[in-house]
N, CA, C and O of each residue as an XYZ file, in Angstrom:
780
protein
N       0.270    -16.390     -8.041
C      -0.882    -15.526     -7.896
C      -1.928    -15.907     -8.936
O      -1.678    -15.913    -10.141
N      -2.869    -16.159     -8.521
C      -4.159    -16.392     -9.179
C      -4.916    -15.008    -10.199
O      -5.835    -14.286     -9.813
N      -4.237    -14.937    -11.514
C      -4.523    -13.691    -12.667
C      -6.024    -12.984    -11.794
O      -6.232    -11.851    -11.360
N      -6.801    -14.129    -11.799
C      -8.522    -13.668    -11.871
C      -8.706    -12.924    -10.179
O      -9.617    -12.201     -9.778
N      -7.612    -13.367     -9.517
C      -8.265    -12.676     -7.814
C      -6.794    -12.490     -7.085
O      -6.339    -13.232     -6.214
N      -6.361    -11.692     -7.469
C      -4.862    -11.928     -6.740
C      -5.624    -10.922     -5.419
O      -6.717    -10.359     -5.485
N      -4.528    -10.926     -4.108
C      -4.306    -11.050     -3.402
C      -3.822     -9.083     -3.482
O      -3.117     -8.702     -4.416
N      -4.342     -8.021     -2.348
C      -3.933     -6.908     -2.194
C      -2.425     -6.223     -2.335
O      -2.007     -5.234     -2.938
N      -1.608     -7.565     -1.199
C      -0.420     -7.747     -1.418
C       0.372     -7.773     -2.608
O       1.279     -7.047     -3.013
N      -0.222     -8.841     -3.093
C      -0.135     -9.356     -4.393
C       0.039     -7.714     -5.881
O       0.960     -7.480     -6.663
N      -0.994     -7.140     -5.706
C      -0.944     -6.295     -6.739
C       0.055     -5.314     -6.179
O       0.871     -4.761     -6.917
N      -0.005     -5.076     -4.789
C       1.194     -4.065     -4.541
C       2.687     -4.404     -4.881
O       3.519     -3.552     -5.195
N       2.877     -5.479     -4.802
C       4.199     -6.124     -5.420
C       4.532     -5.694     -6.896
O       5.680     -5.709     -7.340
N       3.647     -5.385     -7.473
C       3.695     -5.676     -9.173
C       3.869     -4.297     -9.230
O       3.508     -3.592     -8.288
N       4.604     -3.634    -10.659
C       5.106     -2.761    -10.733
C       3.975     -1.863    -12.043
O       4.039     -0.642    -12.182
N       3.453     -2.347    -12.499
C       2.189     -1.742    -13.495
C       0.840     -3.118    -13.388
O       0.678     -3.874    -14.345
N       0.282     -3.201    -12.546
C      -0.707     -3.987    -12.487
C      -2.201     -3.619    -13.506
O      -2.868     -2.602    -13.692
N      -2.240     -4.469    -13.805
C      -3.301     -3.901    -15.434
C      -4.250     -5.127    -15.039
O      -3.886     -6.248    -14.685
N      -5.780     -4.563    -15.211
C      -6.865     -5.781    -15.312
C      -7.357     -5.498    -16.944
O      -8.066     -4.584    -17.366
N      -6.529     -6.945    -17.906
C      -6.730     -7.211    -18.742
C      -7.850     -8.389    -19.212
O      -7.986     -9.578    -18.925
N      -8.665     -7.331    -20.187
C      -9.634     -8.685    -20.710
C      -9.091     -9.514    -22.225
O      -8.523     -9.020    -23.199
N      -9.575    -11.151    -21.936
C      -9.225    -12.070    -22.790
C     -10.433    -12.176    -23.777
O     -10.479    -12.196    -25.007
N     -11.123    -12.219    -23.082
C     -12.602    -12.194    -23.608
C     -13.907    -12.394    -22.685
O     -13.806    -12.207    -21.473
N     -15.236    -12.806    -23.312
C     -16.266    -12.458    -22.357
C     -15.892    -13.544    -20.868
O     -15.574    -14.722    -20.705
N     -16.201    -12.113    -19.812
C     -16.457    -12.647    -18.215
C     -14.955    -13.160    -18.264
O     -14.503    -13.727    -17.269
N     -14.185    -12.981    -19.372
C     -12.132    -13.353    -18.676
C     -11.209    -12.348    -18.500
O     -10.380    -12.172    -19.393
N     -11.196    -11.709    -17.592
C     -10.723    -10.755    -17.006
C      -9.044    -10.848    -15.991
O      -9.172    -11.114    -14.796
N      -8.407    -10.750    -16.233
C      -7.124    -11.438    -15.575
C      -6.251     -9.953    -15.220
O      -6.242     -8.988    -15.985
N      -5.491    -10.011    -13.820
C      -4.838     -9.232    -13.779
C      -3.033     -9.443    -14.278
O      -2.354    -10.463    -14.168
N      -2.767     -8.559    -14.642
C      -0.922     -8.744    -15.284
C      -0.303     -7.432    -14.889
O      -0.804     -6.312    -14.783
N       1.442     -8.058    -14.621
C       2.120     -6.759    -14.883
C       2.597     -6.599    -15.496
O       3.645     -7.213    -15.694
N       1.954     -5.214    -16.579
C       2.498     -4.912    -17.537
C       3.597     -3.580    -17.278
O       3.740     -2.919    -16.250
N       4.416     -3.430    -18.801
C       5.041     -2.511    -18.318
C       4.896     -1.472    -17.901
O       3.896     -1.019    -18.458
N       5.413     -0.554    -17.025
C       5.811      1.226    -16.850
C       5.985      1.738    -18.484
O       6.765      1.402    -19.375
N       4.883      2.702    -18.416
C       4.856      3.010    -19.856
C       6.529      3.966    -20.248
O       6.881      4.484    -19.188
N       7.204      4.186    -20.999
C       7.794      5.587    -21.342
C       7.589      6.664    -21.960
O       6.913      6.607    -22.987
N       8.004      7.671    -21.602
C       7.922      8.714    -22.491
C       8.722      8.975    -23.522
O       9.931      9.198    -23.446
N       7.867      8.944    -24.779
C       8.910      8.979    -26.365
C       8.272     10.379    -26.978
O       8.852     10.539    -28.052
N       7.341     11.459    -26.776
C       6.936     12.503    -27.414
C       7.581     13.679    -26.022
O       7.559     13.205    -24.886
N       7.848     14.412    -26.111
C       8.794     15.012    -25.088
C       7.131     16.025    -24.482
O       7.095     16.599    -23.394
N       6.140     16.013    -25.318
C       5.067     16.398    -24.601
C       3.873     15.572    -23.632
O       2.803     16.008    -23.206
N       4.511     14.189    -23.463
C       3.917     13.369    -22.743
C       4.044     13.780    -21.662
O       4.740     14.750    -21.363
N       3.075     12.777    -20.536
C       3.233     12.750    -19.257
C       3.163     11.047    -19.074
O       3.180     10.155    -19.921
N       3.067     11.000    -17.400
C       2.674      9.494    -17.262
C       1.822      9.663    -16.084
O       2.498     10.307    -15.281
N       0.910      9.459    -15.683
C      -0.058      9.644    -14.913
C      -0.313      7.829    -13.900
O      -0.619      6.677    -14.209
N      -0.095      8.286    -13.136
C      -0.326      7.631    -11.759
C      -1.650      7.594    -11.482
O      -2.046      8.608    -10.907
N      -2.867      6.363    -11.802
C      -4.265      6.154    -11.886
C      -4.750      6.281    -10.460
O      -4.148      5.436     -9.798
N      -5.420      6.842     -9.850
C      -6.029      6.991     -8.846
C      -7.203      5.942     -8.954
O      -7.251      4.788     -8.529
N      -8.235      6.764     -9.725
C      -9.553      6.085     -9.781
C      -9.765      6.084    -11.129
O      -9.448      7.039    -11.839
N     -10.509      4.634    -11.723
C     -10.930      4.649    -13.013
C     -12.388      4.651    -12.853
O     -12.413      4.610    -11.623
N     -13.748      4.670    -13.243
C     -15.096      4.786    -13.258
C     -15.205      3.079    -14.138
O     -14.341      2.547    -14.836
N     -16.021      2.773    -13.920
C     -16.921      2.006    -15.237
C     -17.619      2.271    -16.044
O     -18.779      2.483    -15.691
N     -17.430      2.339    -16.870
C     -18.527      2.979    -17.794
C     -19.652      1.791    -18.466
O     -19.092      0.717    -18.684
N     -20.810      1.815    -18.745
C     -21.855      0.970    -19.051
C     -20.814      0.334    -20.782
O     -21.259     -0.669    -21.341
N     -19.997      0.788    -21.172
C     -19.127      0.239    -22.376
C     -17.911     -0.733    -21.818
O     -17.586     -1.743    -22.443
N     -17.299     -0.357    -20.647
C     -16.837     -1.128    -19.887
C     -17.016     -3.025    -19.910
O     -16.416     -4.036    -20.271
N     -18.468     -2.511    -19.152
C     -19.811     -3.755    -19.143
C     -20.156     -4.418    -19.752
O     -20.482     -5.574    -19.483
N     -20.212     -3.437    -21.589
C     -20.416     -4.428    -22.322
C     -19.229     -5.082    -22.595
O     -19.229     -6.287    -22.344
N     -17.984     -4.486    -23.148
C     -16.814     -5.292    -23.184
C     -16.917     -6.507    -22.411
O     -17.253     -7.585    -22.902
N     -16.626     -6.324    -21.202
C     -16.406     -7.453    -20.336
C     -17.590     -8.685    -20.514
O     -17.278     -9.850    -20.271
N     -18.897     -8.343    -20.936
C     -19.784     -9.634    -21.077
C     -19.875    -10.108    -22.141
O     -20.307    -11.259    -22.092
N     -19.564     -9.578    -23.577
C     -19.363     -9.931    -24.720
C     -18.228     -9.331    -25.591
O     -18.369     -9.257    -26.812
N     -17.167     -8.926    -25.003
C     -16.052     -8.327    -25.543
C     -15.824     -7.565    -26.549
O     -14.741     -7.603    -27.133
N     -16.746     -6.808    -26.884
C     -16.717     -5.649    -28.151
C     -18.046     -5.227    -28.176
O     -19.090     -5.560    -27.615
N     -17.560     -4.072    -29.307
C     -19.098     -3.636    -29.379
C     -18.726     -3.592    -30.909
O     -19.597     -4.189    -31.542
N     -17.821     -3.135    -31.651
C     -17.470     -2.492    -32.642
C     -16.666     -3.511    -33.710
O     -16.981     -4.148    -34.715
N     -15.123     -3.245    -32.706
C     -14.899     -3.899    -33.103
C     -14.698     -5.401    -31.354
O     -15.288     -5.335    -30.276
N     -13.827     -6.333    -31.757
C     -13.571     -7.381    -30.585
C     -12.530     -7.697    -29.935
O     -11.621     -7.960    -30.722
N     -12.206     -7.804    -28.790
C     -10.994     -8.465    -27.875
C     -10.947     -9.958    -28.570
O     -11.993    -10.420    -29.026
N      -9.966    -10.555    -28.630
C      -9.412    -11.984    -28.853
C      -8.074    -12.331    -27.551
O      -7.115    -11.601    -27.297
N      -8.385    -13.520    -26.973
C      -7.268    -13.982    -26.408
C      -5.959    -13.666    -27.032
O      -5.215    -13.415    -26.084
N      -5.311    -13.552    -28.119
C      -4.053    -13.510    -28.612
C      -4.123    -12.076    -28.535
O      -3.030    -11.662    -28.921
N      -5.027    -10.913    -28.161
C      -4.847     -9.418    -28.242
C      -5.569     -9.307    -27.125
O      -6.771     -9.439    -27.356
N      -5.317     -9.124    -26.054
C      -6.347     -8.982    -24.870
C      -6.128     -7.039    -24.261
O      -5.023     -6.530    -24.446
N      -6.862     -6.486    -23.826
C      -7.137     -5.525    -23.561
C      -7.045     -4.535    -22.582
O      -8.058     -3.839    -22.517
N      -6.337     -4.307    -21.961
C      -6.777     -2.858    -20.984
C      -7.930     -1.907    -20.635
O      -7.834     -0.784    -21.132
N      -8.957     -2.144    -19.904
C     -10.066     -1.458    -20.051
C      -9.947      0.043    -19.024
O      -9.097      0.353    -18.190
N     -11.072      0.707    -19.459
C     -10.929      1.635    -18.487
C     -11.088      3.598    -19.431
O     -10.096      3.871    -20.106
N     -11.791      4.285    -19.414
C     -11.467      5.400    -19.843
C     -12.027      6.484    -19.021
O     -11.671      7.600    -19.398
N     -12.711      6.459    -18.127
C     -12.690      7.707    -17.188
C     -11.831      7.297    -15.951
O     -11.874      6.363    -15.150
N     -10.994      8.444    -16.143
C      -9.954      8.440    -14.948
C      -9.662      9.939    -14.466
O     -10.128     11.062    -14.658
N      -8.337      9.163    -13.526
C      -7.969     10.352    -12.672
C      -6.736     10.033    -11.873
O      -6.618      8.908    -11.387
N      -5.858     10.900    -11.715
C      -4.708     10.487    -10.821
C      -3.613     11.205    -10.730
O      -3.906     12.395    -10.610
N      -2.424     11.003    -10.734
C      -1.352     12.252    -10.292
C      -0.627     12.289    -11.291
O      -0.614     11.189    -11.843
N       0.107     13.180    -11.888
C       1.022     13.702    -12.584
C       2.300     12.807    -11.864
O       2.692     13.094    -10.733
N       3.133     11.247    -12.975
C       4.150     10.804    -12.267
C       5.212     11.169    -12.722
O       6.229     11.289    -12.038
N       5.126     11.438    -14.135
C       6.282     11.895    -15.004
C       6.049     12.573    -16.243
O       5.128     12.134    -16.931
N       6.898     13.855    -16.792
C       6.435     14.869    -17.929
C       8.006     14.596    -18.615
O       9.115     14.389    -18.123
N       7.490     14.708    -19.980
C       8.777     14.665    -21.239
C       9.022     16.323    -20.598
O       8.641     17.036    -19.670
N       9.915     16.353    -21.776
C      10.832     17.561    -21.029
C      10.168     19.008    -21.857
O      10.643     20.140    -21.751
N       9.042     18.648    -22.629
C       8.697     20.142    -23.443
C       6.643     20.189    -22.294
O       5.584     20.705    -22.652
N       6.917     19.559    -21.241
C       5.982     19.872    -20.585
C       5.913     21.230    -20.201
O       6.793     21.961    -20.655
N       5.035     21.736    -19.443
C       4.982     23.178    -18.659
C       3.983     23.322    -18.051
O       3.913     24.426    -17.511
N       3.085     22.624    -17.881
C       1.708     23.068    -17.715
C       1.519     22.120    -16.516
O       0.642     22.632    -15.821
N       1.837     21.258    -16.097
C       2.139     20.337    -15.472
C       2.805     19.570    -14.330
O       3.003     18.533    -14.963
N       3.315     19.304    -13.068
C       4.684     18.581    -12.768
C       4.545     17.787    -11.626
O       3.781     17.977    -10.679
N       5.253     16.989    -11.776
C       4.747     15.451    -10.810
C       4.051     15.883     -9.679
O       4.377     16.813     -8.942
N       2.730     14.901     -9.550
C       2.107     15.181     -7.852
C       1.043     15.848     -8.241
O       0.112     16.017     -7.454
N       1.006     16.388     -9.657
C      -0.272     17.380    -10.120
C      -1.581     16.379     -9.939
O      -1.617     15.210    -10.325
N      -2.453     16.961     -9.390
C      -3.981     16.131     -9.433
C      -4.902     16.229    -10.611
O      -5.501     17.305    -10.618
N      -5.263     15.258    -11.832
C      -5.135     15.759    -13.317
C      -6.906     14.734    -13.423
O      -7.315     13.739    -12.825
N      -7.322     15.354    -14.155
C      -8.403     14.026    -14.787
C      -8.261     14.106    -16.066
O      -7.976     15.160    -16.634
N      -8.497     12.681    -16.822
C      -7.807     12.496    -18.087
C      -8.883     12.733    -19.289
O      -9.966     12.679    -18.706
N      -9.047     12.888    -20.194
C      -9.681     13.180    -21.505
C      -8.831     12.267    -22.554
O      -7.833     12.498    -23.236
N     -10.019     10.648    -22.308
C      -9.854      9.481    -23.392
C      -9.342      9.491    -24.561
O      -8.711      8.465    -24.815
N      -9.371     10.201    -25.307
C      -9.327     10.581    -26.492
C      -8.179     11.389    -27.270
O      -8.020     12.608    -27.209
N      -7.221     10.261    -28.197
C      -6.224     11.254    -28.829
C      -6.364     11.510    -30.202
O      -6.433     10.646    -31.076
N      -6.407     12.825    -30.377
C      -6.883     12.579    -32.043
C      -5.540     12.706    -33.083
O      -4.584     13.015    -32.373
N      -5.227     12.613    -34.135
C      -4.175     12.979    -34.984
C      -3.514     14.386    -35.075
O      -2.309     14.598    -35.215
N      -4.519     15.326    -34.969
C      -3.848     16.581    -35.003
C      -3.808     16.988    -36.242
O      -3.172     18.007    -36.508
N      -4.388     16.368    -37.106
C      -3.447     16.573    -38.622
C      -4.964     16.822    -39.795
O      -5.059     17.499    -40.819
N      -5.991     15.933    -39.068
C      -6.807     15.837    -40.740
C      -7.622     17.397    -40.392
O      -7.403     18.361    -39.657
N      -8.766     16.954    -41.479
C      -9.698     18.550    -41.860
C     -10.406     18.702    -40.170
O     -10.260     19.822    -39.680
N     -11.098     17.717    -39.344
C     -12.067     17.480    -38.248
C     -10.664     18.574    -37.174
O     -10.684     19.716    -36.713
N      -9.831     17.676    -37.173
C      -8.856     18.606    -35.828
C      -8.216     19.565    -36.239
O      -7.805     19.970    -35.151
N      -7.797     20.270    -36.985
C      -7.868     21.356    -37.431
C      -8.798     22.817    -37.614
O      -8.539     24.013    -37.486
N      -9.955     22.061    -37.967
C     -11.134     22.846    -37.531
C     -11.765     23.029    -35.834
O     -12.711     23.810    -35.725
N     -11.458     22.604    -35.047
C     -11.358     22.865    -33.969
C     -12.261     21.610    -33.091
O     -12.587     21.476    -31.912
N     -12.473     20.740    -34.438
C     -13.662     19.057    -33.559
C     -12.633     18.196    -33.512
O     -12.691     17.212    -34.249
N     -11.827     18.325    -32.906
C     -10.815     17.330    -33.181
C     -11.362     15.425    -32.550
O     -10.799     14.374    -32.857
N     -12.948     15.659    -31.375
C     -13.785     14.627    -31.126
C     -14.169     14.270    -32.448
O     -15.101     13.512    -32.179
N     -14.094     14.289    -33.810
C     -14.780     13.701    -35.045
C     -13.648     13.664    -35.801
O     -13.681     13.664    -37.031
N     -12.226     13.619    -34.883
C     -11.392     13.019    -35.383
C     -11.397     11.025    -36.527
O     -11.450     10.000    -35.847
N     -11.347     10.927    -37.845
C     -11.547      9.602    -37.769
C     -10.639      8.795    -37.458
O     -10.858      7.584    -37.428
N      -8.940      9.552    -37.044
C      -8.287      8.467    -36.703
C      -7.780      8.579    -35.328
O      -6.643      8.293    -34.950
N      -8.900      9.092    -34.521
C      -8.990      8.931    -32.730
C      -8.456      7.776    -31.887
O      -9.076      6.730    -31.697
N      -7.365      8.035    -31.444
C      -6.825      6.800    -30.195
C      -7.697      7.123    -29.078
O      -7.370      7.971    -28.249
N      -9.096      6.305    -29.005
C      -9.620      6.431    -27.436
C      -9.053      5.241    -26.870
O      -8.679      4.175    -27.360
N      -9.088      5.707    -25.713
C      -8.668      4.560    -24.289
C      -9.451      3.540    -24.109
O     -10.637      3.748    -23.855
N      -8.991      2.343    -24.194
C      -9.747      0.875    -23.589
C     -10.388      0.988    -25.583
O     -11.611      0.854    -25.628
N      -9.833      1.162    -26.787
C     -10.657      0.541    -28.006
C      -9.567     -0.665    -28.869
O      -8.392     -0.401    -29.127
N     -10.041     -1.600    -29.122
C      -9.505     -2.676    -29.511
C      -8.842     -2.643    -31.032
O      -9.499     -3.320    -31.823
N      -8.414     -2.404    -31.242
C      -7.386     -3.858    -30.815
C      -5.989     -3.623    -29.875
O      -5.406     -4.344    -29.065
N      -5.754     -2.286    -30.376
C      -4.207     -1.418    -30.032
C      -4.468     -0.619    -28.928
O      -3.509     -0.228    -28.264
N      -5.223     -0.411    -28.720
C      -5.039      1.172    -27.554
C      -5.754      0.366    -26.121
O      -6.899     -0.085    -26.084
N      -5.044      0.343    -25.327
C      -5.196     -0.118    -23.734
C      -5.673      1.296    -23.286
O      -5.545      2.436    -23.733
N      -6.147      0.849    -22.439
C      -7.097      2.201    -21.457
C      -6.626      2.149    -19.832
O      -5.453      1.884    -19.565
N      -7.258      2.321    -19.146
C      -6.571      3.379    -17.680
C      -7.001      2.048    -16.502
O      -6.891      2.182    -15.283
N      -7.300      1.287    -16.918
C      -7.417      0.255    -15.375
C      -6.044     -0.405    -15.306
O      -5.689     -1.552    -15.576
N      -5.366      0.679    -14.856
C      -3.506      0.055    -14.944
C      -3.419      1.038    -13.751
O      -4.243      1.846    -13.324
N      -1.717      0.608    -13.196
C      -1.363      1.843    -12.223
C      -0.936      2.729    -13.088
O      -1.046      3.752    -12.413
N      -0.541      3.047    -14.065
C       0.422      4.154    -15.048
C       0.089      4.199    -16.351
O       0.337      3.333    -17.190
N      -0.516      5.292    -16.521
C      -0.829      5.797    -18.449
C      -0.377      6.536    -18.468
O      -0.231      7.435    -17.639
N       0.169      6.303    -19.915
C       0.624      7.526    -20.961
C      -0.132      8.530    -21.636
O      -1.078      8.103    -22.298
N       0.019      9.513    -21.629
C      -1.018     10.572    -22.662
C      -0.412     12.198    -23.071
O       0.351     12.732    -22.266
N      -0.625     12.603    -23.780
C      -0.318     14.035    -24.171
C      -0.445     15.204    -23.227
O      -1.593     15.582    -23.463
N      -0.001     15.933    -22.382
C       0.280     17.245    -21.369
C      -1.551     17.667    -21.875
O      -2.571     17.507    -21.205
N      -1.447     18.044    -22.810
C      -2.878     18.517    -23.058
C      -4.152     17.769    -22.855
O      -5.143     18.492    -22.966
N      -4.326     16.876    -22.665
C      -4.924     15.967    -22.594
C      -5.392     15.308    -20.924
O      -6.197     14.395    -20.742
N      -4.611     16.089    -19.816
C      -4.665     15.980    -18.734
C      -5.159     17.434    -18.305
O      -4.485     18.384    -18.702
N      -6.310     17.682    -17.506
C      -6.801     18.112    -16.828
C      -6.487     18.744    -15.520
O      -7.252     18.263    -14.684
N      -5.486     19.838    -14.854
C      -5.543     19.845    -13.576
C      -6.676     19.860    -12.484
O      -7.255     20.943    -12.567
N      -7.088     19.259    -11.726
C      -8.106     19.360    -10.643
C      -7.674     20.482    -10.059
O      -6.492     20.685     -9.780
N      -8.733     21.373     -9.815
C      -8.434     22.622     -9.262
C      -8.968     22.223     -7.412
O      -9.842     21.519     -6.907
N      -8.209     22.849     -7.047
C      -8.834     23.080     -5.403
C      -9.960     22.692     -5.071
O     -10.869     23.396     -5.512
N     -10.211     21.973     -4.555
C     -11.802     21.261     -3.393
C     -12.265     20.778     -4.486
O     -13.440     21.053     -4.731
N     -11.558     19.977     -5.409
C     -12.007     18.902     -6.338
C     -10.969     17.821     -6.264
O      -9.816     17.962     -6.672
N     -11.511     16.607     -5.652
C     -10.632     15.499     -5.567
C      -9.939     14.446     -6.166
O      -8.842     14.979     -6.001
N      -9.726     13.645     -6.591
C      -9.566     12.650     -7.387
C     -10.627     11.925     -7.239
O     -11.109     11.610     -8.328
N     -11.182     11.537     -6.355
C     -12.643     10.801     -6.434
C     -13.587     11.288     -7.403
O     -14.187     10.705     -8.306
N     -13.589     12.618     -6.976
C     -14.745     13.659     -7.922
C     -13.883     13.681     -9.554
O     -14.269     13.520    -10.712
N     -13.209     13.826     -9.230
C     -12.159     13.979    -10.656
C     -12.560     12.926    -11.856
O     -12.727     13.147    -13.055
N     -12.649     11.781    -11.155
C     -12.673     10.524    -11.809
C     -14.061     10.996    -13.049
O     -13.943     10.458    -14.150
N     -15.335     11.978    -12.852
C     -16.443     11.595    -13.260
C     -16.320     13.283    -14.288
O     -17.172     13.941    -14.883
N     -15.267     13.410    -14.140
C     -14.960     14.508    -15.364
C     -15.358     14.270    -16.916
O     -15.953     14.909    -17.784
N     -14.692     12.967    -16.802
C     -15.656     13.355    -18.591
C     -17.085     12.245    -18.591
O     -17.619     12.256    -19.700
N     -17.425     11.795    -18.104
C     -18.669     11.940    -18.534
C     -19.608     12.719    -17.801
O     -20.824     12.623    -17.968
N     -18.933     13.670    -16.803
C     -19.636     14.999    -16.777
C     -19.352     16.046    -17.869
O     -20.241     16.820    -18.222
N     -18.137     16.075    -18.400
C     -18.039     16.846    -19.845
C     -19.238     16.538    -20.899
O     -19.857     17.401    -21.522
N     -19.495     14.740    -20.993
C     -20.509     13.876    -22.155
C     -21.730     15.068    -21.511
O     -22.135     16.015    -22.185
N     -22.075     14.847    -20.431
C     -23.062     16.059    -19.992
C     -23.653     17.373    -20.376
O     -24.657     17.792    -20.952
N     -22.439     17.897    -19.725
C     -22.635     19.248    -20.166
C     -22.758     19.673    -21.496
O     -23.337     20.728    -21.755
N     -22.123     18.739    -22.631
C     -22.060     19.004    -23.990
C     -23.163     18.787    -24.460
O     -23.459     19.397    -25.488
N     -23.931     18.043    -23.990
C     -25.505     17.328    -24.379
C     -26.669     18.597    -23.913
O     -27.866     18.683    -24.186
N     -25.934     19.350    -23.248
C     -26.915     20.184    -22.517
C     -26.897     21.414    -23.380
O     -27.755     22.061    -23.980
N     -25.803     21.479    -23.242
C     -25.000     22.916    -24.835
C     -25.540     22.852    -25.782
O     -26.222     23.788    -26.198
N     -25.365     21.457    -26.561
C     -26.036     20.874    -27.910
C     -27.728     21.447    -27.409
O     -28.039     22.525    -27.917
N     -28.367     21.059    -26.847
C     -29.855     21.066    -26.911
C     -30.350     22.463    -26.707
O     -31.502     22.863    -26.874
N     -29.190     23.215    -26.279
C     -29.531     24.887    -25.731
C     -30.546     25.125    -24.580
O     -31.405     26.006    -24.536
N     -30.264     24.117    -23.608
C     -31.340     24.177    -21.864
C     -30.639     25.621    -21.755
O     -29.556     25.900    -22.268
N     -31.480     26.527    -20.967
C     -31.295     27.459    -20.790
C     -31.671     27.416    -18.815
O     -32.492     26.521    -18.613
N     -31.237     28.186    -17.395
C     -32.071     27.885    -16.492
C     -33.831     28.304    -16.915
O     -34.211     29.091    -17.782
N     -34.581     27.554    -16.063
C     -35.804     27.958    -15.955
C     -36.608     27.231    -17.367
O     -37.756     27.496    -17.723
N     -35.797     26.395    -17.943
C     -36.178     25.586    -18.893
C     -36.831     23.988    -17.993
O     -36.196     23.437    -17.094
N     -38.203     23.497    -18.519
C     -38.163     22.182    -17.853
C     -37.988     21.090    -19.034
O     -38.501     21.083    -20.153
N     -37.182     20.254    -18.485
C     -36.440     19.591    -19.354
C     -36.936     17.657    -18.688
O     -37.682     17.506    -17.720
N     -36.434     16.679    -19.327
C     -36.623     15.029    -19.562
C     -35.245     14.894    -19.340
O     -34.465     15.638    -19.936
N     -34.842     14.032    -18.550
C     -33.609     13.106    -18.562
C     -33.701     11.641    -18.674
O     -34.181     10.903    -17.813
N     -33.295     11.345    -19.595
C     -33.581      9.979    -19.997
C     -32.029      9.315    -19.868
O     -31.020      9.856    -20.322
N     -32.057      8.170    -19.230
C     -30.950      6.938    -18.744
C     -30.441      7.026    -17.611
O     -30.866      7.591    -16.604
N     -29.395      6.378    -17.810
C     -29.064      5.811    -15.844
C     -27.289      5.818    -16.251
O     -26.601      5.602    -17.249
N     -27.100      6.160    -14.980
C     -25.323      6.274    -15.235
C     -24.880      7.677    -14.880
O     -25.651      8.587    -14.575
N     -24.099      7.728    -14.923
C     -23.362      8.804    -14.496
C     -23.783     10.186    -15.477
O     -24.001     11.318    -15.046
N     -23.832      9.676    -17.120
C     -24.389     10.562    -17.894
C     -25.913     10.903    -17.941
O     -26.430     11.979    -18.239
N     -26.416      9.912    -17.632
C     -28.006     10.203    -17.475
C     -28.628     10.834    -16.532
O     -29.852     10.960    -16.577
């Protein structure tokens, strides 16, 4: 199978199919492993739909923004998602296979002054999805993540729609922050899903 264009067949065969980047415009598909569950509050989530995000984009044309992808550490991209509940550690509850979930990128420590106080987003030692060097992101069939951290889709919300959950969250928070009120006329500036 050809990494860069396999074949439909082809990825259905494979048991965690991941589109990993090497570096700029090298994009290769692999099967990587079925993640496990080692925190008994995990889940494993079955990817429906991942989004692109304009960070995505840049990765893939120049491989970082921050920090960089290297061939000897290549990457998992991907952080808005969505997909089914495949498997819960055993101190789940909230949760149970088949659940329709959208995911929230972002794991923070739990521990310093930022997540404690209730920003746990200004976490400084944040595991987001798809950031280099260590943390692979959601363009796989199967991620791992924390029960809390998954989203149930409620009724007449799909996984399609699901998929654009958080950067409809990036949204709404931008809107909160600025205090739009209705009947306010307001500027939207950019393009994308958040703009």
């Amino acid at each position: 199978m050809d990494p860069k264009t396999p074949t439909a067949s082809a990825l259905a065969a494979l048991a965690n199919p991941s589109c990993l980047l090497y570096g700029p415009l090298d994009a290769r598909y692999e099967d990587r492993p079925i993640p496990t569950i080692d925190d008994p509050h995990d889940v494993i989530v079955k990817i429906a739909y991942t989004g692109v995000c304009g960070s995505d984009v840049h990765f893939h044309n120049h491989a970082g923004i921050r920090t960089f992808i290297t061939p000897s550490h290549p990457l998992t991209l991907g952080h808005e998602s969505s997909g089914t509940i495949h498997a819960t550690g055993p101190a789940v509850h909230t949760l149970s296979p088949g659940d329709p979930v959208a995911l929230e990128p972002g794991i923070p420590c739990r521990r310093c002054p930022s997540c404690k106080a209730g920003t746990y987003n200004l976490c400084p030692r944040m595991r987001f999805a798809a950031d280099p060097p260590h943390t692979h992101g959601t363009l796989t069939r199967y991620y791992k993540l924390p029960e809390d951290f998954c989203y149930r889709l409620p009724d007449g919300v799909g996984l399609r729609e699901g998929v654009l959950m958080e950067p409809l969250g990036v949204a709404v928070h931008a809107v909160r922050l600025a205090g739009v009120r209705p009947g306010m006329r307001v500027v939207v500036f950019g393009a994308g899903a958040v703009g």
